[in-house]
Each structure stands twice: as C-alpha cells, then as structure tokens.
N, C-alpha and C positions, 0 to 999 in steps of 0.2 A: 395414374392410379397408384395412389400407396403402395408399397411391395405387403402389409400385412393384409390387403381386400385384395388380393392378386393370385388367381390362381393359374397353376402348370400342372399338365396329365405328361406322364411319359411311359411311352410304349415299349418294355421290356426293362427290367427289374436285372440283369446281369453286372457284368462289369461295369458297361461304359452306362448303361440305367438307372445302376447305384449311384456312380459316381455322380453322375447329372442330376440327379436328386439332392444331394449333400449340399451342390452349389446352390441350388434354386433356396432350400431349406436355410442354408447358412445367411442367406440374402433376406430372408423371412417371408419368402413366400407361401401359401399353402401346395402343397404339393402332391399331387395324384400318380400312384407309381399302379400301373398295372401288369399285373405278370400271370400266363396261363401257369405259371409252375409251383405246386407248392413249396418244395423246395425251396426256389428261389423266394417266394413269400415270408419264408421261415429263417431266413438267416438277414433280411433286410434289416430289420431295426437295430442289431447289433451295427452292422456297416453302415448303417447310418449313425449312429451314435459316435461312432470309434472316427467318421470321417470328418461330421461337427466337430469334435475334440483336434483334430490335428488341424482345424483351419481355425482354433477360438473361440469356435462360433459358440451362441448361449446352450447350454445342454436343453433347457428347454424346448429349442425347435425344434428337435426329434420331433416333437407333439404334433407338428404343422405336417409329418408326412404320413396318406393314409395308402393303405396299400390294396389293392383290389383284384379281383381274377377273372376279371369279363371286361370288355370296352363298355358294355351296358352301363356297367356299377357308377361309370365317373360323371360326377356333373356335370355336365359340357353345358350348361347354362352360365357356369361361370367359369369356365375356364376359355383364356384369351390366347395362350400360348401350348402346342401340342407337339412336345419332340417327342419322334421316334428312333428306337435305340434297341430295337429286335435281332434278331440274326441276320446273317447278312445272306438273305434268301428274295430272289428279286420278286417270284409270286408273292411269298409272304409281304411283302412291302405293299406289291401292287393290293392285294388284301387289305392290307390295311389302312391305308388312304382311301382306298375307296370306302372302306366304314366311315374315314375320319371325314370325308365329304359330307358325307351324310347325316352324320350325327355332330360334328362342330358348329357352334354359332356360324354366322356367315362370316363374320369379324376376325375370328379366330386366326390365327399364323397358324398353318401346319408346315413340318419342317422335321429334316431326316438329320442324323448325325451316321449315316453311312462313310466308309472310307471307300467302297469298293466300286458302287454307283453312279455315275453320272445323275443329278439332280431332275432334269428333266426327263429324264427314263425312267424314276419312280412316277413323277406326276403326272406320264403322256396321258395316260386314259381320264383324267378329271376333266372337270367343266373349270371349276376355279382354280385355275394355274396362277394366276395371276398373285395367290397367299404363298406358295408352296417357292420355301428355299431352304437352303442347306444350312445345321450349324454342325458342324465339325470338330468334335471335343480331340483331343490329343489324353490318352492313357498314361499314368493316370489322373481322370477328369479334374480331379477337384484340387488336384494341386498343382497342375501344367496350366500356364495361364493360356493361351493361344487360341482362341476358337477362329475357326474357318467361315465365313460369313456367305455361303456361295448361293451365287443367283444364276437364274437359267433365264432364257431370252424373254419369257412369259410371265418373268416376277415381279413386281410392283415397286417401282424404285425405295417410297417410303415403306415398302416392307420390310427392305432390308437395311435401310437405316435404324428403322425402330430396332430389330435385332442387335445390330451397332452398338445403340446406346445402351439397352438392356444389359448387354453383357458389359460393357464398361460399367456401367452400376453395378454390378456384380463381382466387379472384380478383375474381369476377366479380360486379356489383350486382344480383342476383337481385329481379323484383317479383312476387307474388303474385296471378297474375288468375284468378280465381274462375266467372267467365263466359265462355262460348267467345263472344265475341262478333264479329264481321266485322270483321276490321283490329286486335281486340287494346286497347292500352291506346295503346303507342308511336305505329302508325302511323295510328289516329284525332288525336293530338294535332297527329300530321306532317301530313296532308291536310288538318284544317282551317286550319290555317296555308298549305297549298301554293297550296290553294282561292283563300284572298283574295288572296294574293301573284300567280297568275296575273290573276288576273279586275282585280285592279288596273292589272296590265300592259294587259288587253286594251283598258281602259277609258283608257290614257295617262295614269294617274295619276302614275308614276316610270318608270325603267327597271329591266333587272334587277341592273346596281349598285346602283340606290338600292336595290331590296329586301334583298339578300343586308346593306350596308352597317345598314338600320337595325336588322334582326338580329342582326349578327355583335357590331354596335359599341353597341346600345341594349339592350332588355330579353334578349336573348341573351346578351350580355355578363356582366349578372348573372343568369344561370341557372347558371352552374358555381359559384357559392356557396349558388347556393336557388333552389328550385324556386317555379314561380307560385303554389304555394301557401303557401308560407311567405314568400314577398315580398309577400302582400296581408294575414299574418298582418303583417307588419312598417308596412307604406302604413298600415293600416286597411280592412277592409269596407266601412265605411261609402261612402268615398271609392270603392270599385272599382263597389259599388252603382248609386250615380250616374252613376259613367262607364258603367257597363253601360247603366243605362235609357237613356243618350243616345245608344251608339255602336250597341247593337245592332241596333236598326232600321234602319239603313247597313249590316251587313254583307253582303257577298254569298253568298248561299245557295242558288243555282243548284243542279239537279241533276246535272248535267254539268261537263267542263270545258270553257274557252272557244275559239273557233272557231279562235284562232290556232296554239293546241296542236295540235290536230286536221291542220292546211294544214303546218306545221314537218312531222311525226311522219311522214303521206302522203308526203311528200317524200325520205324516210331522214334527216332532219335530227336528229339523236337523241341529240346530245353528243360525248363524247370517242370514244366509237365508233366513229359516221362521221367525224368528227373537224369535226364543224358541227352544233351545235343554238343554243342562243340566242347563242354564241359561238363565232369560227371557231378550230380546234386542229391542231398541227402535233405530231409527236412529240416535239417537245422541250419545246413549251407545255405538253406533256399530263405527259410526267415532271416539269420543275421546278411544275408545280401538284399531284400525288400527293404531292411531295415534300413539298412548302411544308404541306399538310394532315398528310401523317403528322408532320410537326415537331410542329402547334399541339396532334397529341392526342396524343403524347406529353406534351407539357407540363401538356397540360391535366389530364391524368392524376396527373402529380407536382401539382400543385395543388389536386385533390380528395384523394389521398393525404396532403396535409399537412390539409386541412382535419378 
C-alpha cells in the first residue's frame, strides 16, 4: 500500500509517541496520535513540526498527523499498523491491547515500543497473539535509526518481517529479535556497559568525564563504522580471546546498582530533570547540550548514510 493511503494510530502522544509520530509522518503516512492529556495534545504540533524540519521532511506532513483524546476517535477501519507508546504501566498496557483487540481490524499489527516489558506479558491475555510484537524505538525516536523488531513465541513470522521492511522504508535500521527476552538486544548491551561504567565510578576508578570521554572518544568512536563484532572480526579473535581470559574475572557483576546511585536518585537528583544528577544544569546548560547531541547525530547519521 502506498505510504500516502496508509494509515498508523499511536497510543501516547509523550516523548517516545511524538517522536514515533514524526517518523511514520516524515514517511508520509497519515497518522493517528491519541493522547488522554491535553497537555500533551497541546504541545504536539509544534514537536511535530520542529521534528519534520530536523529529518527534511516536507513541512507539509505536519498536515498528515491528527491528534485525538479517546481510542474511540481513531479510525481503525483504516488503520493497518497500531504502536503503542503509553507509560510504562503493565495494567495500563494490559488495557490497552485489550481495547486494541477489540476495536482493530483483524489485519491490523498491534505492537508495543515498551523497553521495560517482555512482549509476550503485554499480549498473554488476547486471543490474537499471533499480530502482537514489539517495535522498539531507541530515544531520541526520529533521529536514532535502530528499531528493535521483537517477536514472542506466538507472533506470526510474516508479521515480523512486514515490520522489517516497513521500517527499512522508513528509514530506519530495523534488527531482528527472535526472543522476547528482558531488556531486548539494545538495552542488555547498554546496561552491561552502564553496569561497569557506574561501579567503576563507585569504586574511584575515573570520573564521569573520564567514562563518557573513553566512550565517546575510544572504542565508541569506532562503533559508527563497525559494530564489536566486526571490529574483532578485523583485531582478530584470537587477541579478543586473551584479553577476555584476562579482563573478565575484573569485571564487575553485582546484582544491583551501586550504593551511590541509589543516595543521588533518593535525593531527586536525577539529571536534566531536576536539573542535578551527576552534574549540576541550568536551562540553558540543559538546551546548548540537547543541542550540541542533536548536531553529533545528525551528523552521525550522514556518516553512516555515506558509509
């Protein structure tokens, strides 16, 4: 189906709802964003607008997104594709699917962009499992190409190809997870990293310059040409081998995080939010660093596009 006779409903209008809006829009889909909040209602069309302009897209699409404040409102006669992007509240969810049973064409793909979820623990209670799988946008949506493509044991193989493709038409680097597993692909690779990166902190091994810098500016640095597994097909095994046998007994593998997390967090200390977590932020520290990051992934973007 053309992407302009194509329509998508998404369930919560927030961050990651906006953002998932901007892509379907930018793609020139028609697009159905429903949000119980006015609030949220009342500030969409600007973030949509402002998020078309940073990916290109025609300023006209705005026009393609309609926004709505009931499940009622949206036409689920013609919409084929139903992400949901609500709080991350597992009643709320179960809720909701079960509306979207009820009220989607039969055809319909419904599907969570949950980080917190296991996939098949939103769907246990439906009848059609067989539509229901995961996509998983990475924050923020419309300019992180990565979606998480997760299927549970009860999802329909071509359901999750069609998503596949969809999002590769879209733009977007679609990967293939096979297993519903806790945390996914992405955010297991993120946490083991967050894991040593704090416990390092807690232990005064660096600061959190030094961590973000050996990151940003060391093996991070070459991950926008190759991923760690093609940069060990390039090193050698052999040599990763080695350094495994020697680093891995060092690494920290606590089951928890570490105690200073915990006394920050207690506190409201919690980043740009309260505007003090591991560093202090004023409004304007907090926009020129938004800023300074939507530049590098922009760029970073033209640079995986060329590669």
């Amino acid at each position: 189906m053309p992407a302009q006779q194509s329509h998508a409903a998404i369930i919560g209008g927030g961050i990651m709802g906006g953002d998932i809006a901007i892509i379907f829009a930018a793609g020139g889909w028609n697009v159905h964003v429903m949000s119980p909040s006015q609030k949220t209602r009342d500030a969409l069309p600007a973030r949509i607008a402002a998020g078309l302009k940073q990916l290109g897209a025609p300023e006209a699409n705005a026009a393609l997104v309609k926004i709505r404040a009931t499940l009622d409102e949206l036409p689920f006669k013609d919409i084929t594709l139903v992400v949901e992007a609500a709080t991350e509240d597992l009643a709320l969810k179960h809720q909701i699917f079960s509306d979207l049973e009820r009220l989607a064409r039969p055809d319909a793909i419904l599907v969570s962009n949950t980080s917190t979820f296991p996939i098949g623990e939103i769907g246990k209670h439906l009848k059609t499992r067989s539509r229901i799988a995961g996509t998983h946008f990475f924050m923020p949506a419309h300019l992180v190409p990565l979606v998480e493509i997760v299927s549970t044991e009860f999802t329909d193989r071509k359901v999750a190809e069609r998503l596949i493709a969809l999002m590769r038409e879209l733009g977007k680097a679609p990967i293939d997870v096979t297993k519903d597993v806790p945390g996914f692909v992405g955010n297991r690779l993120q946490h083991a990293l967050v894991r040593e990166a704090l416990w390092l902190l807690e232990n005064g091994v660096t600061t959190p310059e030094g961590i973000d810098t050996a990151v940003r500016f060391g093996f991070g640095f070459r991950y926008i040409a190759c991923g760690p597994m093609m940069q060990k097909e390039l090193s050698g095994w052999d040599t990763n081998l080695f350094a495994a046998t020697s680093v891995y007994p060092h690494l920290y593998n606590e089951k928890g995080p570490p105690p200073f997390l915990k006394e920050m967090v207690a506190k409201g200390h919690i980043g740009m939010k309260s505007k003090r977590g591991l560093w202090e932020w004023t409004d304007e520290t907090i926009a020129r660093e938004k800023a300074r990051i939507e530049r590098c992934l922009r760029a970073g973007m033209d640079i995986l596009k060329s590669g």
